[in-house]
C-alpha positions as CSV (number, residue, x, y, z in Angstrom):
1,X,85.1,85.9,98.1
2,X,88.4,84.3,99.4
3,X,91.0,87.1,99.0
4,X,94.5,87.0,100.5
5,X,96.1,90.0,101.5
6,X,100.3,89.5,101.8
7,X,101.1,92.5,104.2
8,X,105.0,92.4,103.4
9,X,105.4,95.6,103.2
10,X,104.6,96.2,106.5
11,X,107.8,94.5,107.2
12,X,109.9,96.2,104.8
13,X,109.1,100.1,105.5
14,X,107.1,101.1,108.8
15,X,106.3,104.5,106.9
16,X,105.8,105.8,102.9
17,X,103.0,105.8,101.2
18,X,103.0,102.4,99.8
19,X,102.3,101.5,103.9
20,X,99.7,104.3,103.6
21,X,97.6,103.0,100.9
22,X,97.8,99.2,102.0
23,X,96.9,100.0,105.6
24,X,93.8,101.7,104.2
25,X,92.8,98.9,102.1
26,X,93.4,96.3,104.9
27,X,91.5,98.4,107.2
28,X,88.7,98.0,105.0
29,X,88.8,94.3,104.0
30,X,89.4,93.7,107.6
31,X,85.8,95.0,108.4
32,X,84.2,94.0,104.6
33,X,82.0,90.6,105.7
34,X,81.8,90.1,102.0
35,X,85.3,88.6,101.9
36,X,87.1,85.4,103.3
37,X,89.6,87.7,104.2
38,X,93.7,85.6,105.0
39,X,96.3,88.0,105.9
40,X,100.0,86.9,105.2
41,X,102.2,89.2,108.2
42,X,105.5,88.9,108.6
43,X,106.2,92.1,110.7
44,X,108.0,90.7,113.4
45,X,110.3,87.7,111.4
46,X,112.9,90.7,111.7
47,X,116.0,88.2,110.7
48,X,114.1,87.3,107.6
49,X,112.4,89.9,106.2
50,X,114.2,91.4,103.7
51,X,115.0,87.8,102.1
52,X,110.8,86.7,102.7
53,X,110.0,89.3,100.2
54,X,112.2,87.4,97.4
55,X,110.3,84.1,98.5
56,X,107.1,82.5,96.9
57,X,104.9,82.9,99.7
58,X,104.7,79.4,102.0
59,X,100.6,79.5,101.9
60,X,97.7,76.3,100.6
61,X,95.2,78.9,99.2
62,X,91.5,78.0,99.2
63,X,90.3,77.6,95.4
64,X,89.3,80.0,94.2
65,X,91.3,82.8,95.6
66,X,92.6,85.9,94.7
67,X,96.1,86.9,95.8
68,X,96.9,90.7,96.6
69,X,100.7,91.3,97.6
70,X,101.5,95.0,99.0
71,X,104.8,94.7,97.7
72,X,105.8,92.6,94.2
73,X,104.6,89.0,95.4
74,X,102.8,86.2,93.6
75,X,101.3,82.9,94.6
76,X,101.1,80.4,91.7
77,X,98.9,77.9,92.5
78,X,95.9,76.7,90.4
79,X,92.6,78.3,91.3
80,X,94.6,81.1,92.4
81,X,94.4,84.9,91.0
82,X,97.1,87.2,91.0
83,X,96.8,91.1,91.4
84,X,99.5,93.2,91.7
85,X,100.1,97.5,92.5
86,X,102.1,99.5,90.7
87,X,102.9,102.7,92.3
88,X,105.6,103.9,90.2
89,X,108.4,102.9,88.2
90,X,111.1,104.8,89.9
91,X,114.1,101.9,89.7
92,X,113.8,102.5,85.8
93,X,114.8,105.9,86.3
94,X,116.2,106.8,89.2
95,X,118.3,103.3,90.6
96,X,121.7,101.8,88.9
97,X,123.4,98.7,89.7
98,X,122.7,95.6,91.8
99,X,119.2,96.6,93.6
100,X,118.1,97.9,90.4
101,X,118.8,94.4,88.8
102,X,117.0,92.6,91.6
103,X,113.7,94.8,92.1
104,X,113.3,94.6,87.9
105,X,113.8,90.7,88.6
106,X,110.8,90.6,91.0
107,X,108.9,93.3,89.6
108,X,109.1,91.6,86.0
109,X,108.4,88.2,87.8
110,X,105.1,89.7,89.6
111,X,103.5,91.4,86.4
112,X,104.0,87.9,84.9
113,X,101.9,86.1,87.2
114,X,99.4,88.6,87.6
115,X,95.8,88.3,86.1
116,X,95.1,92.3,86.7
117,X,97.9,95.3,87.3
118,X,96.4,98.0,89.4
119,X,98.1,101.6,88.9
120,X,97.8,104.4,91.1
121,X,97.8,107.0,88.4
122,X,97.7,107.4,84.3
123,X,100.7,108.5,84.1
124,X,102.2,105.2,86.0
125,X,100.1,103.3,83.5
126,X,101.9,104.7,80.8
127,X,105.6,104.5,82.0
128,X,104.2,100.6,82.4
129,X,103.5,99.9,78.9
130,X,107.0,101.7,78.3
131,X,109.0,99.2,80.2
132,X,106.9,95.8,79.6
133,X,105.2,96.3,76.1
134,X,104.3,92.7,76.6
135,X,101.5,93.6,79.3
136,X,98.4,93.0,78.1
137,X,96.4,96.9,78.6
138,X,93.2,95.3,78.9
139,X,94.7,93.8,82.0
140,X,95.8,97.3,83.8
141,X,93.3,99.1,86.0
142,X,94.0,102.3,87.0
143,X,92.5,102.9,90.2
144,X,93.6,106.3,91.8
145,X,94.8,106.6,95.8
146,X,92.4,108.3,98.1
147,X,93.1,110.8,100.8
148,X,92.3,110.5,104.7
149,X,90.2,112.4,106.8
150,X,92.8,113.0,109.0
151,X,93.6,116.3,107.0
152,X,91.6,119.0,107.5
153,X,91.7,123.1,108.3
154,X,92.2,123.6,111.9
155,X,90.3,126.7,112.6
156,X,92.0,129.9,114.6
157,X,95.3,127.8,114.3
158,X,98.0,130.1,114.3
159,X,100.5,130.9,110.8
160,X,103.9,130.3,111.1
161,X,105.0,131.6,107.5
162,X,107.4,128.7,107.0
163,X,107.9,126.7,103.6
164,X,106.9,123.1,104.0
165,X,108.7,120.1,102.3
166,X,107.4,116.1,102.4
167,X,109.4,113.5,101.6
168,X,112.6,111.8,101.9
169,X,115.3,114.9,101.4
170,X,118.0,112.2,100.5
171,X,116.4,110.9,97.3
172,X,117.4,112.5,93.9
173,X,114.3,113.4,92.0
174,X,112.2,114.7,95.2
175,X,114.1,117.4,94.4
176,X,114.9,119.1,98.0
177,X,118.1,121.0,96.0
178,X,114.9,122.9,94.9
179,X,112.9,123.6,97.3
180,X,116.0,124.7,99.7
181,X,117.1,127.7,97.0
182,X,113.8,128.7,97.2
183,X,113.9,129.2,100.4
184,X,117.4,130.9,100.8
185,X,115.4,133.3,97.3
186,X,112.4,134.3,99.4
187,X,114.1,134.3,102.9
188,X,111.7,132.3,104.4
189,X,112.1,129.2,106.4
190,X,112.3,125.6,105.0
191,X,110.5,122.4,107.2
192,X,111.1,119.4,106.0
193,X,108.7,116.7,107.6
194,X,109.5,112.4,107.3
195,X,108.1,110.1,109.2
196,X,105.6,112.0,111.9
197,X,102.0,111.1,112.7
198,X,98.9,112.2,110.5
199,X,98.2,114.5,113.4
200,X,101.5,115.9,113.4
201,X,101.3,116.7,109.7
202,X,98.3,118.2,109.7
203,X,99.2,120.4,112.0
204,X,102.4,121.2,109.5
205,X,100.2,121.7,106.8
206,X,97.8,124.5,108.7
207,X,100.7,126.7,109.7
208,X,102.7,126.1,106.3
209,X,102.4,129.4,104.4
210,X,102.9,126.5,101.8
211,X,103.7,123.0,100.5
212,X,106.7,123.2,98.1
213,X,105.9,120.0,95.3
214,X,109.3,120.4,93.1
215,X,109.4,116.4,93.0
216,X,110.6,115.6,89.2
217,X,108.5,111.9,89.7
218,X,105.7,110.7,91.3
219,X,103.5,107.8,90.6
220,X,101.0,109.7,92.8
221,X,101.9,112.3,94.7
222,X,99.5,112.4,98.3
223,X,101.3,114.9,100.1
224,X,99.4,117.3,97.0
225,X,95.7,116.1,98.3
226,X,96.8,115.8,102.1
227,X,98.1,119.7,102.0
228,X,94.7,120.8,100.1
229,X,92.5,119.0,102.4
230,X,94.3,120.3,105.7
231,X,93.6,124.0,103.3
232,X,97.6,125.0,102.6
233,X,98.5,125.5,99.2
234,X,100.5,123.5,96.8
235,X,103.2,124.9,94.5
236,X,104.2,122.1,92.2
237,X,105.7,120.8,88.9
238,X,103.3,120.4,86.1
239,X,104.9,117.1,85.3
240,X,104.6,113.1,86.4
241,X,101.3,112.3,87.9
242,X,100.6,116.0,89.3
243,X,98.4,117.2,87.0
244,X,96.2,114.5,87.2
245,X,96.0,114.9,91.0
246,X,96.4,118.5,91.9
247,X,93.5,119.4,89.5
248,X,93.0,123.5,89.6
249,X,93.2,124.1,93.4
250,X,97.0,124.3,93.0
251,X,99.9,126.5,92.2
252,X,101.7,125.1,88.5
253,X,104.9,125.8,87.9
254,X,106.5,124.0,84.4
255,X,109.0,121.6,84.3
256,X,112.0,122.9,83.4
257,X,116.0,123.4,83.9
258,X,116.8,123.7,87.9
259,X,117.1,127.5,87.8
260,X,113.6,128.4,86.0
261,X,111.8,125.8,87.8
262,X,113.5,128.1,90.8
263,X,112.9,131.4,89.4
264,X,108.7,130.1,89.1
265,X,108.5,128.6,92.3
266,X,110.1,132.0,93.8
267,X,107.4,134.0,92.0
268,X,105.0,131.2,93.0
269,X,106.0,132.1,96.5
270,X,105.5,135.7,96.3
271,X,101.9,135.3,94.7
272,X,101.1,132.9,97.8
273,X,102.6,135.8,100.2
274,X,101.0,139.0,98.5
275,X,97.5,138.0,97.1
276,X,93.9,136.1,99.2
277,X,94.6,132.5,98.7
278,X,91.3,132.1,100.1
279,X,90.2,131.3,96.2
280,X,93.0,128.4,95.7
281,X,92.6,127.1,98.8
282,X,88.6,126.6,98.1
283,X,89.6,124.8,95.2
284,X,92.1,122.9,96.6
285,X,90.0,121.4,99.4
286,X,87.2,120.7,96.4
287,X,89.4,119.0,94.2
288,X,90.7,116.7,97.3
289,X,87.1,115.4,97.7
290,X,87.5,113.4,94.1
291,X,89.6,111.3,95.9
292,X,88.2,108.9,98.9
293,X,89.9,105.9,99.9
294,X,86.2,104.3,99.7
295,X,86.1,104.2,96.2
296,X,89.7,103.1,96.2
297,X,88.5,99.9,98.1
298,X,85.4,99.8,96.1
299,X,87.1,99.8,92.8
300,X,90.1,97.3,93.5
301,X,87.5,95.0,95.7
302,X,85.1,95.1,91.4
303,X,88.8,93.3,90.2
304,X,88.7,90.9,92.8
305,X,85.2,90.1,91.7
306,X,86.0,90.2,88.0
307,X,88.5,87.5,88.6
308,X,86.4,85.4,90.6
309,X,83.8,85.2,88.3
């Protein structure tokens, strides 16, 4: 199979889980012998980049192909198949102005072109067919993200007691407001982690009492399956994608005004701090093994195949 992968979002964003989930696909491609496997990198045209991701893609595929951007590209050329990955739709709700003009633009643009949509959840599925009723469903495949096996318990690793947060603190509906009263409620201390290693996070997640989830979106929400795997448990809003990933190895609060979702997470808190968690903390680290990044390869390398043939 000739399959292209366009790795521009390696130059766009060095970390997020967008990077996450195509460096674990590459990985795999990289070493599948079943694919004529072209890699389109633009990592190190610095003065460029953020103008190369606007561009139609300056590549003669071999026919027939199939063309897999990371980030909102398309290649139309004859003999040529276009997939594109939707993580979320988070400029509908969340961005105004100018950038939210332009990533509509290419986002519209690449759903146009493309032969089959991935989605990383349901729930981003259906926010999909909210914005552009003109996709055809039949085209959509909803292929969830896996989770690597670089979370796990560490055993006889100390408890630090603190409250752990993931994700960028400056962006609206991550909801940081809440996790920070929650903290100043129970008394205890709030990390925030962005941008460390897997090992480093791991090792966050072991001596987290634990992972605070308030986010208000989420196409998919990985920090959920990372902090179950590594065995810390997960207080989060029943709301977005989380129910579909967090499964019943986690701690449900329900979506709500700022001060109840507060007032439950508190509570949520206190359970984690006066009760065995042993129980959801079993449950959390089985309901992480539904997700493998295998069978996230496996299934999006089947659409490649059903294009080709």
């Amino acid at each position: 199979m000739n399959v292209i992968f366009d790795n521009i979002i390696f130059s766009l964003q060095r970390f997020g889980g967008i990077s996450v989930v195509w460096n674990e696909l590459l990985q795999r491609a990289q070493a599948d012998k079943e694919l004529n496997l072209t890699e389109l990198d633009y990592r190190n045209e610095r003065l460029y980049r953020w103008l190369e991701r606007y561009r139609i893609p300056d590549y003669m595929a071999e026919k027939p192909s199939v063309f897999h951007s990371s980030y909102f590209r398309v290649l139309p050329q004859a003999g040529v198949h276009n997939v594109t990955t939707v993580h979320d739709l988070t400029y509908h709700f969340y961005r105004k102005g100018l950038p939210k003009a332009v990533h509509l633009w290419e986002e519209a643009r690449a759903l146009k072109h493309s032969e089959a949509i991935i989605c990383i959840s349901e729930n981003t599925k259906r926010d999909l067919l909210t914005f552009y009723p003109w996709v055809k469903e039949e085209t959509i495949h909803v292929i969830y993200n896996g989770v690597s096996d670089d979370f796990y318990p560490i055993k006889n690793i100390e408890k630090k007691g603190y409250l752990l947060f993931i994700g960028n603190s400056s962006v609206s509906y991550k909801r940081y407001d809440i996790a920070q009263e929650v903290a100043k409620r129970t008394g205890l201390e709030l990390v925030a982690a962005r941008n460390v290693t897997s090992e480093e996070l791991n090792k966050l997640y072991n001596e987290a009492l634990c992972l605070l989830y308030p986010s208000d979106y989420e196409g998919f929400g990985l920090p959920i399956l990372e902090a179950q795997k590594a065995g810390c448990p997960v207080i989060a809003q029943n709301y977005s994608s989380v129910p579909e990933v967090i499964g019943k190895g986690g701690l449900i609060v329900e979506h709500s005004s700022t001060e109840k979702i507060v007032q439950q997470m508190v509570e949520k808190v206190n359970e984690v701090q006066s009760r065995p968690m042993q129980g959801i903390i079993a449950a959390g680290i089985e309901n992480a093994k539904r997700f493998s990044w295998d069978n996230t390869y496996e299934q999006t390398k089947n659409v490649y195949r059903q294009l080709l043939q």
